[in-house]
C-alpha positions in Angstrom: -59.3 -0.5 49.7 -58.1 1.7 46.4 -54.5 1.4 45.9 -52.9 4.6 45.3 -51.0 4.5 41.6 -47.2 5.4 41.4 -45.4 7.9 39.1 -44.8 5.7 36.1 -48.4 3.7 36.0 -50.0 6.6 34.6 -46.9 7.4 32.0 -46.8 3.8 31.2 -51.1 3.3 30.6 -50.7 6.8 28.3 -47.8 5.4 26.2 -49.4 1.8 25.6 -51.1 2.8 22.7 -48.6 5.1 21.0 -46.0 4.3 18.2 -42.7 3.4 19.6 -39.9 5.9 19.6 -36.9 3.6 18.9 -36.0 1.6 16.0 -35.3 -2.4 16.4 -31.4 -2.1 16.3 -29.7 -4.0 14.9 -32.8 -5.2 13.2 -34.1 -2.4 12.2 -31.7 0.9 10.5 -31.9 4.7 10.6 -30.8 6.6 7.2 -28.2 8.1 7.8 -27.6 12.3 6.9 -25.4 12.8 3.9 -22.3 14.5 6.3 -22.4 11.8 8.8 -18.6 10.9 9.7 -17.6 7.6 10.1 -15.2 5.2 9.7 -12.2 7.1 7.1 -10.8 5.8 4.0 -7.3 6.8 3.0 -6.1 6.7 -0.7 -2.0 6.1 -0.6 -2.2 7.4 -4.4 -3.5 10.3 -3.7 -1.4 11.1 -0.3 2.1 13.7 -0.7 2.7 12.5 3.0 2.5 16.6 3.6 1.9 15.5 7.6 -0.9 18.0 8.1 -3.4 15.2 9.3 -1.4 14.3 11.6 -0.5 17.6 12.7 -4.1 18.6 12.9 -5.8 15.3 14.8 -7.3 16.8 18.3 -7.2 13.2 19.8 -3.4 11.5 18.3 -5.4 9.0 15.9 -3.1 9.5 13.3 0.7 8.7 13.1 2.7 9.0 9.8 4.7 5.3 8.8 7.4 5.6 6.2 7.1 4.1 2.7 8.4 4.9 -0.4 4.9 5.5 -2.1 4.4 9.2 -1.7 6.4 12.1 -2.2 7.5 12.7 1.2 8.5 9.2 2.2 5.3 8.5 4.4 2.1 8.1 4.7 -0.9 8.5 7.5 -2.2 5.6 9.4 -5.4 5.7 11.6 -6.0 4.5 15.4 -9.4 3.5 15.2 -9.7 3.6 19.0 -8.6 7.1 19.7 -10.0 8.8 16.6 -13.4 10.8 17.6 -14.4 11.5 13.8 -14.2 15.2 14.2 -13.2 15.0 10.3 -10.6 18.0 10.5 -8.2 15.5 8.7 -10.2 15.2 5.8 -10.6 19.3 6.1 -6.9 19.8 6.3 -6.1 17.1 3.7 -4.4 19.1 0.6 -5.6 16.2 -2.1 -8.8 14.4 -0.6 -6.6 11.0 0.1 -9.0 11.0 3.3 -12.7 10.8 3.3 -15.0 9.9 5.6 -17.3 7.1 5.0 -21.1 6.5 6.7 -19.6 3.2 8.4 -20.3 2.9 12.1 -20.2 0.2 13.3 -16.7 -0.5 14.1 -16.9 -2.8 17.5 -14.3 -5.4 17.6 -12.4 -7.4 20.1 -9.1 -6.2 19.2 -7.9 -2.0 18.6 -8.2 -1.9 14.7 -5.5 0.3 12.6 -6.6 1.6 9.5 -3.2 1.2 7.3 -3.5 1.1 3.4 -0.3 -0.9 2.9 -2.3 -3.8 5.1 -3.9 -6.5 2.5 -7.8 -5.9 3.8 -6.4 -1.9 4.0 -6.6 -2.7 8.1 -4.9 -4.6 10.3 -4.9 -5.2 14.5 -2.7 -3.8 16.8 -0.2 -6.1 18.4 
């Protein structure tokens, strides 16, 4: 009695032999394109505190905290969680105090903030 093969036996037997199409994460690491948007980094030196990032942010990542370090009395800070790296801030940014960086790998237990006034330049949401 011949058993009858399923849908995937045949798939699977024609696949055995051929180079896999994954890499080992986190093993293994893919290069990354030279636009690729990650994780931002902010530069208080270079900020006005114009507002425009956080005017232009599609998702409410970004929320202005006063300081006395830029011209307007405040600078940006970023919402790691909310943020969707669509990188219009770093378009609409006036002096380049935001840029995007190829970090990506931004799991954590707790929401992370990126502030520039916190010692590591982030700190966790209370």
């Amino acid at each position: 009695m011949v058993k009858k093969l399923g849908a995937m036996e045949p798939e699977l037997l024609k696949n055995l032999t051929k180079k896999r199409a994954t890499v080992l994460y986190p093993f293994e690491k893919i290069e990354l394109p030279e636009a690729y948007r990650g994780l931002w980094s902010f530069d208080i030196n270079k900020c006005t505190g114009c507002g425009l990032c956080f005017k232009d942010c599609p998702s409410g990542a970004i929320e202005l905290k006063p300081t006395e370090k830029t011209k307007a009395g405040r600078y940006p800070i970023n919402y790691v969680n909310r943020c969707m790296f669509c990188s219009q801030c770093q378009e609409v940014c006036p002096t380049g105090a935001i840029q995007m960086t190829p970090v990506y790998e931004l799991s954590d237990y707790k929401k992370k903030i990126i502030d520039a006034e916190a010692p590591e330049g982030y700190r966790y949401e209370e």
